[in-house]
C-alpha positions as CSV (number, residue, x, y, z in Angstrom):
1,X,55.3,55.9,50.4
2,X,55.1,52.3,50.7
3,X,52.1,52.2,52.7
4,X,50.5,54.6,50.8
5,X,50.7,52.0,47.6
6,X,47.7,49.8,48.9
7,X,45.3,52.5,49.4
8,X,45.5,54.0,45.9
9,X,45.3,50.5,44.5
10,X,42.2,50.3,46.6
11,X,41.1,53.6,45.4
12,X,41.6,52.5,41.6
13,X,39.4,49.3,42.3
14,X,36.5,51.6,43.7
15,X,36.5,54.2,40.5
16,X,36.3,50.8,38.4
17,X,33.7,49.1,39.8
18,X,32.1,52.5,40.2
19,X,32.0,53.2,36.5
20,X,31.1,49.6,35.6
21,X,27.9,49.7,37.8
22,X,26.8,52.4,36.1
23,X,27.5,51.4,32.9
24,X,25.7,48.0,33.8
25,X,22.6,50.3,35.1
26,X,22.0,52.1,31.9
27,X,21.8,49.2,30.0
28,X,19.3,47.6,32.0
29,X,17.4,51.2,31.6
30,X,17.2,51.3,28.0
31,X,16.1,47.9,27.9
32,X,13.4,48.4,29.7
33,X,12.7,51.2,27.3
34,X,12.6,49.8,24.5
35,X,10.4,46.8,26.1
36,X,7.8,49.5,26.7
37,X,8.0,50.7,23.7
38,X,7.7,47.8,21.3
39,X,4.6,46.0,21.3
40,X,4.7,42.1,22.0
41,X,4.6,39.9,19.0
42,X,1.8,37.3,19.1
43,X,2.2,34.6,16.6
44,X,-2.0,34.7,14.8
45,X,-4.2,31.9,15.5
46,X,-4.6,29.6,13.2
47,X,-8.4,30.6,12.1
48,X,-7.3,34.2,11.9
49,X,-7.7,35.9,8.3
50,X,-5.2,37.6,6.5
51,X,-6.0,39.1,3.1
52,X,-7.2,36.8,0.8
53,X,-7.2,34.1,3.2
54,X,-10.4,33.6,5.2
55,X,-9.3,30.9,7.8
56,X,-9.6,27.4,8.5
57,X,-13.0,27.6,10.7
58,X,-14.9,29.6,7.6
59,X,-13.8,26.0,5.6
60,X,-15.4,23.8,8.5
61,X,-18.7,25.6,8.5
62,X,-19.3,24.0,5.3
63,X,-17.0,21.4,5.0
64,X,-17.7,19.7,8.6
65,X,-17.4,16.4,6.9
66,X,-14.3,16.7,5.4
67,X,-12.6,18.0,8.5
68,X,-13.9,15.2,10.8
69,X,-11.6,12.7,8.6
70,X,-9.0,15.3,8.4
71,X,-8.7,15.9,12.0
72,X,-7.3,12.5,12.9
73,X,-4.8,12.7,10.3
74,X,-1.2,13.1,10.6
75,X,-1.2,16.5,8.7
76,X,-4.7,17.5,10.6
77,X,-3.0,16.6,14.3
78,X,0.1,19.3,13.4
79,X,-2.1,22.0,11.8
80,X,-4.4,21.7,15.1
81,X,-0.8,22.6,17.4
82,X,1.0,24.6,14.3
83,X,4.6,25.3,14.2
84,X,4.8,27.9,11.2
85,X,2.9,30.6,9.2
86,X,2.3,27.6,6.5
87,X,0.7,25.7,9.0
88,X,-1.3,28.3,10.3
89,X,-3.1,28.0,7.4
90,X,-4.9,24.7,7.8
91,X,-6.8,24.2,4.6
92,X,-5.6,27.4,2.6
93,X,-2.0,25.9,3.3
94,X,-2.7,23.3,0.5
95,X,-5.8,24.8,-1.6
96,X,-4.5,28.4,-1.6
97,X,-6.4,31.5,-0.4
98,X,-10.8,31.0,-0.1
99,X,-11.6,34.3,-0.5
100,X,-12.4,33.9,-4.0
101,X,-14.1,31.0,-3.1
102,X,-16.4,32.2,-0.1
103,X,-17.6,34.9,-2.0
104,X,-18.4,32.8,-4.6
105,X,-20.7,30.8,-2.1
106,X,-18.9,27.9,-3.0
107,X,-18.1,25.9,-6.7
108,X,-14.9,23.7,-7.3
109,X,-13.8,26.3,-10.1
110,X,-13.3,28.8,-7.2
111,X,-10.5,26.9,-5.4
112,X,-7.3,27.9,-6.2
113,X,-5.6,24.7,-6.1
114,X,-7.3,21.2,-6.7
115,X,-5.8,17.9,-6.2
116,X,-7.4,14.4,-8.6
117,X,-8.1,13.8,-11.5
118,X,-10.7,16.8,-12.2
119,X,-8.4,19.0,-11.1
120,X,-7.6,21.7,-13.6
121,X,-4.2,22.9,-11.8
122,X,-1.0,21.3,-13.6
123,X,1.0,18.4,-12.0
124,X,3.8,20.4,-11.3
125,X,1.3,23.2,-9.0
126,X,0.0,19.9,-7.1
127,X,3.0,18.8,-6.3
128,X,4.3,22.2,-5.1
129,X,1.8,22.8,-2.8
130,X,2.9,19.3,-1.5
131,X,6.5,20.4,-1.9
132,X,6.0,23.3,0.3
133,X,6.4,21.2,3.3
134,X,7.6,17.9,2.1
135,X,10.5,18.9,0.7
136,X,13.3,17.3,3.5
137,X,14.0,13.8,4.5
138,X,13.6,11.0,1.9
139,X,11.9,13.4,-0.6
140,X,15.2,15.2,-1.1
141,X,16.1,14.1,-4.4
142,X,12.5,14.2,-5.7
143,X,13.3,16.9,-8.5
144,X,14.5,14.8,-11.3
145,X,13.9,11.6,-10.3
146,X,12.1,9.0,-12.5
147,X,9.1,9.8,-10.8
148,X,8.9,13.4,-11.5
149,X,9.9,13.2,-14.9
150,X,7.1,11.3,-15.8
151,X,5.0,13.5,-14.2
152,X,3.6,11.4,-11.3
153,X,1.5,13.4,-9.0
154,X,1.7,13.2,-5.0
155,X,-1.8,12.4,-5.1
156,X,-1.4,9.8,-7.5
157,X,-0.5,7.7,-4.5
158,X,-1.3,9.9,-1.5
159,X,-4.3,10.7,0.0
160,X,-5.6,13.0,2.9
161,X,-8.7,13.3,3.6
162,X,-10.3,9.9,2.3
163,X,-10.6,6.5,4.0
164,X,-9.2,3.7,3.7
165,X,-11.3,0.2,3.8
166,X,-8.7,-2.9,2.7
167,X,-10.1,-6.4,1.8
168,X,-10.3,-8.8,4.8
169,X,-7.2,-10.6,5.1
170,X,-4.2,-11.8,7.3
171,X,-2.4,-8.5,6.3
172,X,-5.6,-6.6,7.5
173,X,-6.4,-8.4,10.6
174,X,-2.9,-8.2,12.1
175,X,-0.8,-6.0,10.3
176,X,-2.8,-3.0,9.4
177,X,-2.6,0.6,11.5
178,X,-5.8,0.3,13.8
179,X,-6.9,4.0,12.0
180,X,-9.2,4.5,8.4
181,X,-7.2,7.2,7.6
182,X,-4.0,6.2,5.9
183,X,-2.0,8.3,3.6
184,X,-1.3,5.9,1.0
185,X,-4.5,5.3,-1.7
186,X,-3.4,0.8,-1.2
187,X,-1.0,-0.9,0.5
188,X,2.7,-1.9,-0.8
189,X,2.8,-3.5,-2.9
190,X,-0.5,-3.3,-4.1
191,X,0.3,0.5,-4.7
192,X,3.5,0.3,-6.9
193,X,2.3,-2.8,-8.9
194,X,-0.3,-1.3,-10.7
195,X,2.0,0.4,-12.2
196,X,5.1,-1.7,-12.6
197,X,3.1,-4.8,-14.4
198,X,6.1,-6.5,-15.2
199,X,7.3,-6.8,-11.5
200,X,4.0,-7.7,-10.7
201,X,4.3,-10.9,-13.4
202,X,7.6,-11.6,-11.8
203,X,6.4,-11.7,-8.1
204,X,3.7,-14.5,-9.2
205,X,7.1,-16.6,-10.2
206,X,7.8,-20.0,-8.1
207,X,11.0,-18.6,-6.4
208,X,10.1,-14.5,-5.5
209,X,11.1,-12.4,-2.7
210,X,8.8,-12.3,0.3
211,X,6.9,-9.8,-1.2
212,X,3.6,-11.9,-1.0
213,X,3.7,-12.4,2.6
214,X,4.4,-9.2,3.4
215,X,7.6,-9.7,4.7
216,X,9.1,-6.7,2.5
217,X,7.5,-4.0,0.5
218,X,8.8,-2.2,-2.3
219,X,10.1,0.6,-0.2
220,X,12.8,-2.2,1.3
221,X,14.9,-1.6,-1.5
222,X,13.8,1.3,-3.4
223,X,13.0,5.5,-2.3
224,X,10.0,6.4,-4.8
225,X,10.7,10.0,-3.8
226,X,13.7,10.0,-5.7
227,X,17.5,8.7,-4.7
228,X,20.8,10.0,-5.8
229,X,21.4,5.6,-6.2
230,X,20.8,3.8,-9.8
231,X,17.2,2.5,-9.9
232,X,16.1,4.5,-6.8
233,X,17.8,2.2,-4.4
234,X,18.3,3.4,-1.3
235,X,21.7,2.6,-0.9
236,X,24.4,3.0,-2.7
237,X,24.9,-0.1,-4.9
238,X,22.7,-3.2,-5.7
239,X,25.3,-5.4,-3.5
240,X,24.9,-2.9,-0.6
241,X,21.3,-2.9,-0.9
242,X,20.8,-6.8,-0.9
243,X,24.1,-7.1,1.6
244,X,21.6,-4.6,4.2
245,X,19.8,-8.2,5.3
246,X,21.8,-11.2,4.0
247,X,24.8,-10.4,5.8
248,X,26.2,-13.8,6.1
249,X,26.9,-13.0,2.0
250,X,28.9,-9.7,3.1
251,X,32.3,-11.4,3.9
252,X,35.1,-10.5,3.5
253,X,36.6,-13.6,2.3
254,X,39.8,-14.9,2.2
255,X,38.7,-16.6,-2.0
256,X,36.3,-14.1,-3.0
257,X,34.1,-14.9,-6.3
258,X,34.6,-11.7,-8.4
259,X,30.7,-11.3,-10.2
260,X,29.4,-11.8,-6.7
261,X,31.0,-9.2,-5.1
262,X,30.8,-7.0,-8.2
263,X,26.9,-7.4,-8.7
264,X,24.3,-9.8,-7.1
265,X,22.6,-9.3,-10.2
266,X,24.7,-11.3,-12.2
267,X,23.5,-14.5,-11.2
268,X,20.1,-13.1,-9.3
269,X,17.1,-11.7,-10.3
270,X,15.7,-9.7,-6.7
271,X,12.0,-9.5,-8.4
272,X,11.4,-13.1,-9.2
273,X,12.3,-16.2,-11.0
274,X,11.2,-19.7,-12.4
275,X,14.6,-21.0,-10.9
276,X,15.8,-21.9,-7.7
277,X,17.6,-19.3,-5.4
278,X,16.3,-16.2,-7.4
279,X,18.6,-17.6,-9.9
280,X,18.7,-16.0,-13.7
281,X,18.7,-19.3,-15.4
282,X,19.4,-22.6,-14.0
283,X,22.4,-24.7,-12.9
284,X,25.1,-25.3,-14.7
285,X,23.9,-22.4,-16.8
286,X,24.0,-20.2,-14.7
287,X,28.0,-20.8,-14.0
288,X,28.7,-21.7,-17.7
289,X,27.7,-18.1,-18.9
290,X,31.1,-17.0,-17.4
291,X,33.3,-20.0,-17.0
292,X,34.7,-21.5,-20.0
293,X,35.6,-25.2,-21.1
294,X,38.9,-25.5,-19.2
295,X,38.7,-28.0,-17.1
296,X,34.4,-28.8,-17.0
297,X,32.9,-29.3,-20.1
298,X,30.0,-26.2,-20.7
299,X,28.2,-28.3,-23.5
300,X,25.0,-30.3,-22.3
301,X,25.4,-33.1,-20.2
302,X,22.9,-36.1,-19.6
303,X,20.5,-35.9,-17.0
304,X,22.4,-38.3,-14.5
305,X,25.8,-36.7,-14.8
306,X,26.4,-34.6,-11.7
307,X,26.3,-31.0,-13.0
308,X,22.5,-31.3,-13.8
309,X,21.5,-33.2,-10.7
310,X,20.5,-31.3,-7.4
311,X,22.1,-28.0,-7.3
312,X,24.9,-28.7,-10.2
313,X,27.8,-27.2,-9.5
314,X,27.4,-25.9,-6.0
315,X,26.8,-29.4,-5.3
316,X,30.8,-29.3,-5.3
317,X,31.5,-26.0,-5.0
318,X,28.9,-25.1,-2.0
319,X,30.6,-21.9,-0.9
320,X,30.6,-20.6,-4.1
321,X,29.7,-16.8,-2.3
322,X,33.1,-17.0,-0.8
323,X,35.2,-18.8,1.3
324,X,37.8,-18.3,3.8
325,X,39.5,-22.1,4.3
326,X,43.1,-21.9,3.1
327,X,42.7,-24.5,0.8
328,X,39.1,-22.9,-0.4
329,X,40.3,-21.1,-3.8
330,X,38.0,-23.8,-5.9
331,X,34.9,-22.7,-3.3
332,X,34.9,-26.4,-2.2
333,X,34.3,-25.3,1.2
């Protein structure tokens, strides 16, 4: 009986593998049924009609012109390789449907969605035909923002299909992209500062951000899309937002200054001053708007005592940021 054991274990393992085979065949048999029976699903060329929608080669045979700028575009280069049924589209994709519009052998008021100033579609329908793509990555927070609400357009600082010729200048021989077709209507900070006047009076101040040499642009610190962050900043606080390239003022400190690390602000002014170091007001002013006569007096001095001459009080206290010497409490060094 022993011996026998091995055989009917081996007889077992047969029937298994047996029944398993066959079970692996049928499946392999009804799918290649249903294979043959379903027909292949071809995503539909990008010029191909559907309903109302005529196609993006019926646009070009009239508007050739348009197309040629468009083509070298960012948006043109994706619709020419596109990725979803939007971008199939082409043209329709952001005017809406042509039909209405071929038929009509042509006309502005046949086009379903306009973008400019003549356009007779509301803010709100521009922007969501913009939305319908650009709706991820630093536009997230575009609904409700301080742009929106005031019922800025895309187009109000976007273009597509229009070129761009900027004024001859340093920016323009060696910092521009070497393509006419930009997406922005001007450069930063051009752009923002023909609307923001009073940052535009500020930047023409003695002591102003490198914002005139083009060293930072408006976007360095703010997200016109929108940000979840006071005053659009893109990060979270002012301090973290000015801390992102002076590091050296980050610390931490062993004597820390309280307003500096509560708010730059304070003392600072980011857009531009009349006084030295972005500075609000001038030394000892500047100091004396928080710090009481205890042991300096706050009232004014003459112009040779030493709070008014130089740099005032940092001409003692220098690390007045923040200072990590033991004996440093006073920010003497």
């Amino acid at each position: 009986m022993e011996h026998r054991r091995p055989f009917k274990l081996m007889a077992l393992s047969l029937i298994f593998m047996g029944v398993a085979t066959l079970a692996w065949a049928s499946a392999i048999a009804a799918q290649t049924a249903n294979t043959e029976t379903k027909p292949a699903v071809t995503a539909p060329a990008a010029s191909q009609a559907d309903g109302d929608y005529v196609g993006m080669e019926t646009c070009i045979t009239c508007h050739e012109d348009q197309h040629k700028r468009f083509k070298n575009t960012v948006m043109g280069k994706i619709m020419e390789h596109p990725r979803t049924d939007l971008e199939k589209r082409g043209c329709e994709a952001c005017h809406g449907p042509g039909k209405a519009h071929v038929e009509a052998g042509g006309g502005k008021e046949t086009i379903p969605v306009r973008f400019g100033k003549d356009s007779k579609n509301s803010v709100a329908e521009q922007n969501a035909a913009c939305l319908d793509c650009h709706s991820k990555g630093n536009r997230l927070f575009w609904k409700g923002s301080q742009h929106d609400s005031r019922a800025i357009a895309c187009v109000d600082c976007h273009q597509v299909k229009q070129e761009l010729h900027p004024a001859l200048s340093s920016e323009g021989r060696y910092s521009s992209p070497l393509t006419e077709n930009r997406g922005l209507k001007k450069s930063q900070p051009e752009l923002c500062l023909q609307c923001h006047q009073m940052r535009k009076a500020q930047l023409q101040r003695s002591s102003h951000m490198p914002y005139r040499e083009g060293k930072v642009t408006c976007t360095s610190c703010h997200n016109p899309h929108g940000s979840p962050n006071p005053k659009q900043l893109l990060q979270s606080t002012t301090n973290e937002n000015c801390l992102s390239c002076h590091t050296e003022r980050r610390g931490p400190f062993l004597w820390e200054h309280p307003p500096v690390m509560e708010n730059c602000a304070n003392c600072h002014d980011p857009h531009g001053t009349s006084n030295p170091q972005l500075l609000k007001v001038r030394m000892p002013r500047v100091c004396d708007s928080c710090h009481v006569a205890t042991r300096h007096p706050t009232q004014a001095q003459p112009l040779g005592s030493i709070k008014n001459f130089n740099r005032g009080c940092t001409n003692c206290h220098s690390a007045i940021h923040g200072s990590n010497h033991p004996s440093g409490d006073k920010f003497l060094r």
